[in-house]
SEKOL-369543 format. One record per residue (C-alpha): residue in one letter; residue number from 1; x, y, z. Coordinates in steps of 0.02 Angstrom, whole numbers, m for minus. Example, Ala and Ser with C-alpha at 12.3 -4.5 7.8 and 13.67 -1.06 7.14 Angstrom:
BEGIN
[r A; 1; [615; m225; 390]] [r S; 2; [684; m53; 357]] 
***
This chain:
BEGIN
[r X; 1; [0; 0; 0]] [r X; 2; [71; 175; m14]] [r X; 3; [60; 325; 100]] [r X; 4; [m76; 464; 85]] [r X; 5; [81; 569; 26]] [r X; 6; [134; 457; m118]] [r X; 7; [m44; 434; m176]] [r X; 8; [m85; 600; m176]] [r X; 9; [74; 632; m271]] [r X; 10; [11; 541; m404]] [r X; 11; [m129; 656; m446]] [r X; 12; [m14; 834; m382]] [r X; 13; [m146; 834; m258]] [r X; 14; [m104; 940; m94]] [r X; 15; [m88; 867; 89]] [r X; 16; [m184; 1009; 160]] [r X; 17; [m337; 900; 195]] [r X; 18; [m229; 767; 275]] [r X; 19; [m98; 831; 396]] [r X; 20; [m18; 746; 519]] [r X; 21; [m75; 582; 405]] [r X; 22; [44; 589; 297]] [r X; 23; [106; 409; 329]] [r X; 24; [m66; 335; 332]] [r X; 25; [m97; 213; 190]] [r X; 26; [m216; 215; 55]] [r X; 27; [m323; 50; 55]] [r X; 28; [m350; m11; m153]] [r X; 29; [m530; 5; m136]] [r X; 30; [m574; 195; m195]] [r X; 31; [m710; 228; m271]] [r X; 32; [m752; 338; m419]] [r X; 33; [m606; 398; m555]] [r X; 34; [m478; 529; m540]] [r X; 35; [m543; 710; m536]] [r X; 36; [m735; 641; m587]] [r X; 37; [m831; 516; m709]] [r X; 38; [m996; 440; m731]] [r X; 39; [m1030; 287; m639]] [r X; 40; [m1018; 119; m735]] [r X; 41; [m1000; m85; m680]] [r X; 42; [m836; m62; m643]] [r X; 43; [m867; 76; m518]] [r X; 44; [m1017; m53; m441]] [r X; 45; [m893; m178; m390]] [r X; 46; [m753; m41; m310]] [r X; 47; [m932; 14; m210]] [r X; 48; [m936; m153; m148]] [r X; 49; [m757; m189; m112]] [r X; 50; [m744; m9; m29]] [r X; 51; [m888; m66; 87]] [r X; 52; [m824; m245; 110]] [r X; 53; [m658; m172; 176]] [r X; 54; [m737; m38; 297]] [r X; 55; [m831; m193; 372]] [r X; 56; [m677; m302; 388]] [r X; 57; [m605; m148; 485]] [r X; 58; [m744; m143; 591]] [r X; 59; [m792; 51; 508]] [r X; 60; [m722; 221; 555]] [r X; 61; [m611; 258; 707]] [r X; 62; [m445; 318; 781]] [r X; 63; [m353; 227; 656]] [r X; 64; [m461; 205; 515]] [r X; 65; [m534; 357; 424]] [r X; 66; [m637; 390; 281]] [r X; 67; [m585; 552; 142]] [r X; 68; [m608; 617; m54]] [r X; 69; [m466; 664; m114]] [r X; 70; [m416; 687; m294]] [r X; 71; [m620; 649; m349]] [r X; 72; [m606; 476; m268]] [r X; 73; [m670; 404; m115]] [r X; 74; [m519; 327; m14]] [r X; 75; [m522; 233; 141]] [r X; 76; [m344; 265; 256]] [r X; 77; [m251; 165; 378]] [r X; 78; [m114; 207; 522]] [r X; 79; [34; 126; 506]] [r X; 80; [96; 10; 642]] [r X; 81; [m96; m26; 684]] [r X; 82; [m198; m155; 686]] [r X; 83; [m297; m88; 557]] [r X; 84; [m140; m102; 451]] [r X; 85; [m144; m285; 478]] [r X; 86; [m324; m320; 418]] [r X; 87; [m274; m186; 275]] [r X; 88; [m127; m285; 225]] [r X; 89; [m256; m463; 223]] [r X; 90; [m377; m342; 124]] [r X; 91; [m246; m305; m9]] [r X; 92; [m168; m475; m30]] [r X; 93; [m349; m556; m40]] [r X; 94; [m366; m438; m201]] [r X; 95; [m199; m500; m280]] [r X; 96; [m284; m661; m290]] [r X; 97; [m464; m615; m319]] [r X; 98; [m559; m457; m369]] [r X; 99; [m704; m462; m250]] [r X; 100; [m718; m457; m55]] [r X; 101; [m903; m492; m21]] [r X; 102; [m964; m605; m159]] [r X; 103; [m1151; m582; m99]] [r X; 104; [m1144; m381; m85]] [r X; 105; [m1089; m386; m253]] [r X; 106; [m1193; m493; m352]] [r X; 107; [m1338; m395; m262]] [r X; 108; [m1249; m221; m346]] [r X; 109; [m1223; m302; m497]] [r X; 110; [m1412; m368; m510]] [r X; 111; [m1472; m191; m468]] [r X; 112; [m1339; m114; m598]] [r X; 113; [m1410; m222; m752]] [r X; 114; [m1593; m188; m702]] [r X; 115; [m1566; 3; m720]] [r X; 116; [m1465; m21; m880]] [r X; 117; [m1603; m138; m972]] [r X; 118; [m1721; m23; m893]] [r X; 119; [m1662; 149; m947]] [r X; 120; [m1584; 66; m1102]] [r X; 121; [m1751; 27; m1173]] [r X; 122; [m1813; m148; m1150]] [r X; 123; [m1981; m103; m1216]] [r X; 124; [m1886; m98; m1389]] [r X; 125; [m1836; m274; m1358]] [r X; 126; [m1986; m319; m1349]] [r X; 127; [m2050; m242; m1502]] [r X; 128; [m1907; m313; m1591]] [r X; 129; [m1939; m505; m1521]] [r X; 130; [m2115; m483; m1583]] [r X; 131; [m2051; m433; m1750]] [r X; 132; [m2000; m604; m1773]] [r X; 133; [m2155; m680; m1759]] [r X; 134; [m2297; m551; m1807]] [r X; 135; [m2342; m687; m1961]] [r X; 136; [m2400; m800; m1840]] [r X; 137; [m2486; m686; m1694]] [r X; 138; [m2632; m586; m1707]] [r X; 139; [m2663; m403; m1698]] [r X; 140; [m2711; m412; m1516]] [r X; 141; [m2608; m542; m1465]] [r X; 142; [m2443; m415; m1526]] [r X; 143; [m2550; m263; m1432]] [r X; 144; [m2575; m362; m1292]] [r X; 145; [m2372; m436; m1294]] [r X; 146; [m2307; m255; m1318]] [r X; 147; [m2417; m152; m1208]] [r X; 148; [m2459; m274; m1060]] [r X; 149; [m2303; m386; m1018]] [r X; 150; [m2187; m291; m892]] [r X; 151; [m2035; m329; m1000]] [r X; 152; [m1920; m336; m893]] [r X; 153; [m1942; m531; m870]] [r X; 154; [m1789; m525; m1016]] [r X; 155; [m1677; m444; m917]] [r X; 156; [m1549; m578; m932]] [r X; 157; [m1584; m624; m1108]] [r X; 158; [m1519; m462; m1176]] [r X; 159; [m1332; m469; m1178]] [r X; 160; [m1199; m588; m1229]] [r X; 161; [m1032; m607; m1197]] [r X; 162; [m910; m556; m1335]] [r X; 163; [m738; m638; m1303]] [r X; 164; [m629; m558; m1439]] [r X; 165; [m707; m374; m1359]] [r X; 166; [m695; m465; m1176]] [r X; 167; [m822; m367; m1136]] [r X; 168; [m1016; m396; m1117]] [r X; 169; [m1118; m298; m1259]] [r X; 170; [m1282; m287; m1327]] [r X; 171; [m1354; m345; m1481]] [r X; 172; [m1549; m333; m1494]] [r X; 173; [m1561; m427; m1640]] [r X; 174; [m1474; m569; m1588]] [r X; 175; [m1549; m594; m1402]] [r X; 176; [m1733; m540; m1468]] [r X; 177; [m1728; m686; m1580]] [r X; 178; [m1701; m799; m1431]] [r X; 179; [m1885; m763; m1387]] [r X; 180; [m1980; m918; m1437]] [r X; 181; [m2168; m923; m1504]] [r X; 182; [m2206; m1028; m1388]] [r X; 183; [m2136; m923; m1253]] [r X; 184; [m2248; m786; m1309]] [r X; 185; [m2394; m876; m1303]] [r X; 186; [m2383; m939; m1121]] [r X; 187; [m2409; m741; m1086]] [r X; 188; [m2557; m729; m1174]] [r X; 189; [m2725; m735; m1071]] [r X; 190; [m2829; m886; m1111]] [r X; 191; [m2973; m792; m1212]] [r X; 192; [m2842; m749; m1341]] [r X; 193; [m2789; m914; m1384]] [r X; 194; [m2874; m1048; m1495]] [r X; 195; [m2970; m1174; m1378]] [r X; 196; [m2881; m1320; m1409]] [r X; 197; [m2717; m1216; m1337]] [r X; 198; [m2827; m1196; m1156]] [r X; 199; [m2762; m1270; m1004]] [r X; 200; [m2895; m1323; m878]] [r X; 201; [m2848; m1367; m708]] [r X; 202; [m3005; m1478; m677]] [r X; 203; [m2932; m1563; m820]] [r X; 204; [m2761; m1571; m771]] [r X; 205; [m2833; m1642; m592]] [r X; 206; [m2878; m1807; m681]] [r X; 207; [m2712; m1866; m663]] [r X; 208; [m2677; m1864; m485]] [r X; 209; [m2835; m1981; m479]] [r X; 210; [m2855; m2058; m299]] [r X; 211; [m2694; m2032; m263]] [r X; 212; [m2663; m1944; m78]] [r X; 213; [m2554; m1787; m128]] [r X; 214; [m2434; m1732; m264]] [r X; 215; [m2315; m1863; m368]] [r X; 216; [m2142; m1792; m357]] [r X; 217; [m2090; m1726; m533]] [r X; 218; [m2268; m1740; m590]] [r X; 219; [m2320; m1537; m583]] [r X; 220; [m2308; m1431; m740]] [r X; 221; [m2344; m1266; m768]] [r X; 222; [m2525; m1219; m775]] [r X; 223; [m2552; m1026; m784]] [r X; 224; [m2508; m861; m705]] [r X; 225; [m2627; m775; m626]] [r X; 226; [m2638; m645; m752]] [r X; 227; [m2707; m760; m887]] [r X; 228; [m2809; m864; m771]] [r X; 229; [m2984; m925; m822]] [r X; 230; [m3110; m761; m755]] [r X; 231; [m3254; m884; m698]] [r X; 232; [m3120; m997; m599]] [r X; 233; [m3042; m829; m494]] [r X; 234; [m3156; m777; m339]] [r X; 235; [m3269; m974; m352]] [r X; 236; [m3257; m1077; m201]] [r X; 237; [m3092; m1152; m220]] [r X; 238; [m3017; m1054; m344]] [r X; 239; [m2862; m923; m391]] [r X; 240; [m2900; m800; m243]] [r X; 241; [m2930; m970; m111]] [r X; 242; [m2790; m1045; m165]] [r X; 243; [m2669; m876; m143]] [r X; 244; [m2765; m853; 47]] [r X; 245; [m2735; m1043; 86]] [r X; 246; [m2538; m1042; 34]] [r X; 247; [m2377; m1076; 131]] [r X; 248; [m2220; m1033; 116]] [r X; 249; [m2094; m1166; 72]] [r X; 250; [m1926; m1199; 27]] [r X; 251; [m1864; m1217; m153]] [r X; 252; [m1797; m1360; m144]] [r X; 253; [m1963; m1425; m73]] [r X; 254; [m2037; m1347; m238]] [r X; 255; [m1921; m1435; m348]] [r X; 256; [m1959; m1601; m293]] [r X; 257; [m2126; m1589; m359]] [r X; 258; [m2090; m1489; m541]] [r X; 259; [m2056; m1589; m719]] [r X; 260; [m1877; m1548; m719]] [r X; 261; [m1887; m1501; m910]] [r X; 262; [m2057; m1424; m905]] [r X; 263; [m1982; m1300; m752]] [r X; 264; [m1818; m1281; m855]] [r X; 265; [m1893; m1222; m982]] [r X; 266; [m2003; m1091; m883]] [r X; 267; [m1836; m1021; m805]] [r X; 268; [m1760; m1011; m973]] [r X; 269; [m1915; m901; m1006]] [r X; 270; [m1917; m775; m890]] [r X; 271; [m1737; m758; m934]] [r X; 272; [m1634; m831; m808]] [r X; 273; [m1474; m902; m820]] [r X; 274; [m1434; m1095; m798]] [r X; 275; [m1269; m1052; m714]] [r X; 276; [m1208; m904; m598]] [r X; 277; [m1059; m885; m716]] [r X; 278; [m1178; m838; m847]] [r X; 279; [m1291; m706; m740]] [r X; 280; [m1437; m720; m624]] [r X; 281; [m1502; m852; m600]] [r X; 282; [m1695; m915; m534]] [r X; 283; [m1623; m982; m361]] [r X; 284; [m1523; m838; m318]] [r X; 285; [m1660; m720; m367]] [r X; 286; [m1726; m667; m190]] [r X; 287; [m1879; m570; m261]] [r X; 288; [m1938; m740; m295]] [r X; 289; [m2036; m836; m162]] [r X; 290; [m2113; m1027; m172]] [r X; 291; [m2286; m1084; m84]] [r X; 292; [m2407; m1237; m88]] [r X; 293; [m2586; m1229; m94]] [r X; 294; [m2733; m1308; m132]] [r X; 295; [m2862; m1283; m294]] [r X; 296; [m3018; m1347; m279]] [r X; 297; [m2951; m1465; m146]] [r X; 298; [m2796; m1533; m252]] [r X; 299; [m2626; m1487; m206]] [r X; 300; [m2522; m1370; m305]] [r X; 301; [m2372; m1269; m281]] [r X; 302; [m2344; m1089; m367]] [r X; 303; [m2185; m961; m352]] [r X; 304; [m2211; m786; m348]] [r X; 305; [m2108; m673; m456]] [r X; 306; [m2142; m486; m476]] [r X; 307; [m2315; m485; m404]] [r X; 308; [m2374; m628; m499]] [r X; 309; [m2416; m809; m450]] [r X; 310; [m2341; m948; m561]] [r X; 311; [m2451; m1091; m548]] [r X; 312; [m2397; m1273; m581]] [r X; 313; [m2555; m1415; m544]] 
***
């Protein structure tokens, strides 16, 4: 680490703000970029770090002190402290791996891309997925698509990873094509489909038959509650019973009762990723919450995600 004085050096910043400190040392977890700049990812992650390694030095105090200096955020050490030691870990654990508080910053990171597809326009995504199959839905059914989805179930669909760049960019074209018709259509209330594409959970009920609960791996999606059949919603037993009557459970206790491919392919949906390498993915997602109920007296389970109920029966 180097002292406040060599840092500042650096940048022919004056020691005024920092005298008798002179000797202190600069942690490598500033925030922000010489003299000013805009926020970006990169800056997310020294956020994270910079609050990672105020934690690990238990925050502010005689020997630790917070400053902005040179248009970055610096955190400062006395030598021959013990706040040097735990400095000194801090530093050496960044040698060998860019990130202090894994959870922190895939939280930041989450946040970051949901204000960048957000601002960035994912409503034009949309249009531009829908482009590719406008031959084969109708005029309300693209209305209904482009107006009344929240789009922002593709958040993780829209970028790619570009290794001769290295760097992640976007290509609408490309990622809007992953959208599948079928995909599409499991968004669509039931009114606007043909009837022979309805679902009908008294029909789907048939095949539990006698039996005393759920089979494990025998539950496929159903509907949302968004598209679900109007007479089946406030009837004895239905949508709004079922949401009263639910509990809370674990998701691995969900799991055990999905078709593993049907429930893939609903993650792949909504956009998540199969692997945290690859972005966020459905189980790390902490917005979303799992529950079993009952409709009409048959056991189902449903996950919540952004206000809406998933149902699988």
């Amino acid at each position: 680490m180097e002292t406040i004085r060599d840092w500042l050096g650096q940048y022919s910043y004056e020691l005024d703000d920092f005298e008798g400190q002179e000797d202190w040392l600069v942690l490598p977890t500033t925030i922000g970029t010489p003299y000013g700049g805009g926020d970006n990812r990169g800056e997310e992650l020294d956020k994270s770090n910079y609050k990672a390694a105020l934690d690990l030095l238990g925050g502010e105090s005689d020997t630790v002190h917070t400053s902005h200096a040179a248009g970055l955020d610096i955190i400062i050490v006395k030598p021959g402290s013990a706040a040097e030691t735990i400095a000194v870990d801090i530093e050496d654990n960044l040698v060998n791996y860019p990130i202090l508080d894994e959870e922190d910053w895939s939280e930041r990171e989450t946040a970051f891309y949901y204000e960048e597809w957000k601002d960035w326009g994912c409503s034009d995504f949309v249009k531009e997925a829908l482009s590719w199959h406008e031959d084969e839905l109708t005029e309300e059914q693209l209305e209904f698509l482009e107006n009344e989805v929240d789009c922002m179930r593709w958040i993780n669909i829209y970028e790619h990873y570009e290794p001769d760049a290295g760097v992640e960019i976007v290509d609408v074209e490309r990622a809007a094509g992953k959208v599948k018709l079928k995909e599409l259509k499991k968004l669509l209330p039931m009114h606007m489909l043909p009837r022979e594409e309805w679902k009908d959970p008294r029909q789907r009920r048939i095949r539990f038959g006698g039996l005393e609960g759920v089979p494990k791996g025998s539950l496929r999606f159903y509907a949302t509650c968004v598209d679900w059949p109007p007479e089946d919603v406030n009837v004895e037993g239905g949508l709004v019973d079922m949401i009263d009557e639910g509990k809370e459970v674990k998701r691995e206790t969900f799991l055990k009762y999905m078709d593993k491919e049907d429930f893939e392919e609903i993650e792949e949906m909504m956009g998540y990723a199969k692997h945290p390498s690859q972005g966020l993915t459905m189980k790390s997602d902490r917005a979303v919450r799992y529950y079993k109920s009952k409709l009409h007296g048959r056991p189902v389970y449903y996950f919540v995600h952004s206000a809406v109920e998933h149902v699988f029966a």
